[in-house]
C-alpha positions in Angstrom: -82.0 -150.4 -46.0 -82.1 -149.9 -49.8 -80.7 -146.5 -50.7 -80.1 -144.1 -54.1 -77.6 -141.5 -54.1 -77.5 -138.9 -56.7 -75.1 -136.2 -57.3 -75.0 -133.2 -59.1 -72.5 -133.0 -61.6 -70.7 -129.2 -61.4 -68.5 -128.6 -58.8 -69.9 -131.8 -56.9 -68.4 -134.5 -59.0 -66.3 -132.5 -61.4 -64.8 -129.2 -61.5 -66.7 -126.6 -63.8 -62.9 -124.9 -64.2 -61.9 -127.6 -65.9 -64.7 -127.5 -68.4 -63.9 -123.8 -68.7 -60.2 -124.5 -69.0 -60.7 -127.1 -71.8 -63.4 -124.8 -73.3 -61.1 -121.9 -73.4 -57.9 -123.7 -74.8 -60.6 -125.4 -77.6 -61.8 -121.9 -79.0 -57.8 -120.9 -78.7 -56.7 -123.8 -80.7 -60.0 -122.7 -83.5 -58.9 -119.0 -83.8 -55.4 -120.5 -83.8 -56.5 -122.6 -86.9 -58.2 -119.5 -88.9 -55.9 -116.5 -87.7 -52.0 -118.0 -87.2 -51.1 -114.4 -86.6 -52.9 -115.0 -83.0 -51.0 -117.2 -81.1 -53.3 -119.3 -78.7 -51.4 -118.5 -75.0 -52.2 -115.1 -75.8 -56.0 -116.1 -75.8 -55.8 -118.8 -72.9 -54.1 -116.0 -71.2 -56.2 -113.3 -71.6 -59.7 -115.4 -71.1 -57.9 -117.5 -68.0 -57.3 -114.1 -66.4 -61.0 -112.8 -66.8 -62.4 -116.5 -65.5 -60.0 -115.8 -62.7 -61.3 -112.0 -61.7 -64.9 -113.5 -62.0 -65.7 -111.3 -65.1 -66.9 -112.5 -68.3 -64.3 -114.3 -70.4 -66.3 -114.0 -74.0 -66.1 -109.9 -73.6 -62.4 -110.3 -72.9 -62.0 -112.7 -75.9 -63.8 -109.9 -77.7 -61.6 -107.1 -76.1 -58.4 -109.1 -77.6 -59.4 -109.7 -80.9 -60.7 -106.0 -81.1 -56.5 -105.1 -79.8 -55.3 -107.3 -82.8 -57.9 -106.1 -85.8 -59.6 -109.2 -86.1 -63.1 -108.8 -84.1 -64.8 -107.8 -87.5 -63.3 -111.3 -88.7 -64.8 -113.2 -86.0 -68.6 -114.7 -85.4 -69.1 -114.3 -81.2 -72.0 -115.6 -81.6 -70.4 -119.2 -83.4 -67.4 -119.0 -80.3 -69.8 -119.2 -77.4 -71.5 -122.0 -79.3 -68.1 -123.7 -80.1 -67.0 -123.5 -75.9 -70.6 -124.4 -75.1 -71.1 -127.4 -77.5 -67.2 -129.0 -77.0 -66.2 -132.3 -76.1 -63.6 -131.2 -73.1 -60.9 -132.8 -73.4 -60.4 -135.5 -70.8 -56.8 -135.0 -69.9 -58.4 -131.6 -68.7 -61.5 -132.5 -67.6 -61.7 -135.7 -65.4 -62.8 -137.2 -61.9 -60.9 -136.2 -59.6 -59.3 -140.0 -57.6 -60.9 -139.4 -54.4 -64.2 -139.0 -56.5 -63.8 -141.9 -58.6 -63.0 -143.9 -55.3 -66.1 -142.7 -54.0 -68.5 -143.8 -57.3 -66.5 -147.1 -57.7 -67.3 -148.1 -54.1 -70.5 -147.3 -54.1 -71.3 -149.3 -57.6 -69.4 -152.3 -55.6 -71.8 -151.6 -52.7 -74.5 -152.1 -55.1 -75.7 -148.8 -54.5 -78.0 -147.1 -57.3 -77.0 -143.9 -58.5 -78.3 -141.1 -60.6 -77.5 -137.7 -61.6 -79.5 -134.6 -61.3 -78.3 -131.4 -63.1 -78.9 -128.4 -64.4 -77.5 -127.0 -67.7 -77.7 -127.5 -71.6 -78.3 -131.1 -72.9 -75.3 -131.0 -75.3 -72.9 -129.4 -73.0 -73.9 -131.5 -69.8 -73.6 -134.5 -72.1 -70.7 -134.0 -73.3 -69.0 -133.7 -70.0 -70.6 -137.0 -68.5 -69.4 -138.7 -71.4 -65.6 -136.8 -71.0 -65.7 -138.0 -67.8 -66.4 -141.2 -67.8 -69.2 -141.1 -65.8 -71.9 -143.3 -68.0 -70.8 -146.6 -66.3 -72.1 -145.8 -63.1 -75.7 -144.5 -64.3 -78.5 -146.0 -65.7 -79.2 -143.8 -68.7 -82.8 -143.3 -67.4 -81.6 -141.4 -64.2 -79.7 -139.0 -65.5 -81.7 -136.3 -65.3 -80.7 -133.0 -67.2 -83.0 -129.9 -67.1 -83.1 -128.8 -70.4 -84.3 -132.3 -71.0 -86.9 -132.6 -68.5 -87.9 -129.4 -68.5 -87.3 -129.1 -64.8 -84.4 -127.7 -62.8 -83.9 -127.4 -59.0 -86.5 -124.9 -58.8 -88.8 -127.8 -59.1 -89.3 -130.8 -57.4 -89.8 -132.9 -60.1 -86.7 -134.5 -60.8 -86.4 -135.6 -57.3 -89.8 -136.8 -57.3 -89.3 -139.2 -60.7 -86.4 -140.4 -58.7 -88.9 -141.1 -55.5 -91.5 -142.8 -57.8 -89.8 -145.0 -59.5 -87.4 -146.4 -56.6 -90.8 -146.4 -54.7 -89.7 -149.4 -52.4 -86.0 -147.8 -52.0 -85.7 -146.7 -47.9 -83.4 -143.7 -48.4 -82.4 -140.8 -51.0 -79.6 -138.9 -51.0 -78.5 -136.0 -52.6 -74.7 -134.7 -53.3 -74.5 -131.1 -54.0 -72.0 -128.4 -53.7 -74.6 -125.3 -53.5 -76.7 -125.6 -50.3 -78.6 -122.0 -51.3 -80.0 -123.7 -54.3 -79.6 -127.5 -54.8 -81.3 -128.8 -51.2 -84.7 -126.7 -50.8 -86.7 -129.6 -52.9 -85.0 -133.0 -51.7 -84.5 -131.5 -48.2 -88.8 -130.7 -48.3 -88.8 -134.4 -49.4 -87.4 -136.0 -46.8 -84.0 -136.4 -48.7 -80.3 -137.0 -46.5 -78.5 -133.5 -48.5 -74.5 -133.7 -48.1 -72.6 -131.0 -49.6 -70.0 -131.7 -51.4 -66.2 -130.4 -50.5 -65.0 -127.3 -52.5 -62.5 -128.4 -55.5 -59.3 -126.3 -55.0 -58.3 -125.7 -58.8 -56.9 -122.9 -60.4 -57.7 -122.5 -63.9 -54.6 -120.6 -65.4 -52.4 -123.5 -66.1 -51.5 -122.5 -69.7 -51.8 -124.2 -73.0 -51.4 -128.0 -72.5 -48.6 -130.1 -74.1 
């Protein structure tokens, strides 16, 4: 029996702390660039912590730079669009082995596979492409909702999937949040597995 498989992309194939880890040294590294007085661990530190207490780690950045005399210096507005629009940085962010195992065994299979996310078009673009992950797509089933104007409130992007494998005996979707990302294929008749949690701290410092 024919088959698709499509996965989310955070959490489920990649680890969202490592797009906030790469996010966080990048605006580090930009501050570094226009205030030397700063010195970058003290920013990775400082955001890492407030990422790691679940609290907001732009109002921390802010807190910081208000300590050191420099928040009237500063555009908020330009960092959150600089950590948003980045390219991570693929020594941080990457497929895990065990998930790259996974993908490359299914594409020998000759399994199809798409991608149904949620999220900015820039900022989920930019992490496929960090990650490696165009080869296993076809650029047509990679479904992003700020692109199609549908997220997994809707049904839709499911249901393009459905249509246009029409003949295709089985769907499955990947996902690690089961609250959320299985009400629409599961209503569609969709196999749902949920992903394993990624065990990843984000405070790892400033890399080499």
């Amino acid at each position: 029996m024919e088959r698709l498989v499509a996965f989310d992309l955070d959490d489920t194939l990649v680890a969202e702390a490592l797009f906030l880890r790469s996010g966080i040294r990048h605006v580090a590294r930009l501050l570094e660039e226009r205030f030397p007085e700063l010195p970058p661990l003290r920013v990775v530190n400082r955001m890492d912590a407030a990422v790691m207490r679940h609290t907001n780690h732009y109002s921390a950045l802010e807190s910081l730079l208000v300590e050191t005399g420099l928040r009237e210096s500063v555009d908020m507005a330009e960092i959150v669009a600089e950590f948003r629009n980045h390219r991570p940085d693929p020594d941080i962010y990457h497929l895990p082995p065990s998930m790259r195992k996974q993908l490359d065994d299914l594409a020998a299979a000759g399994t199809r596979m798409a991608l149904i996310t949620d999220g900015r078009s820039l900022t989920q673009r930019n992490k496929i492409e960090a990650a490696g992950l165009m080869r296993y797509f076809d650029p047509d089933d990679i479904l992003i909702s700020e692109e199609t104007g549908h997220d997994k409130k809707d049904p839709d992007n499911f249901l393009f999937l459905m249509r246009k494998y029409a003949g295709t005996g089985h769907f499955v979707y990947v996902a690690d949040n089961p609250s959320k990302d299985f009400i629409h294929p599961s209503r569609l008749g969709w196999e749902t597995r949920l992903a394993p949690p990624f065990p990843i701290a984000i405070h790892q410092g400033m890399p080499g």
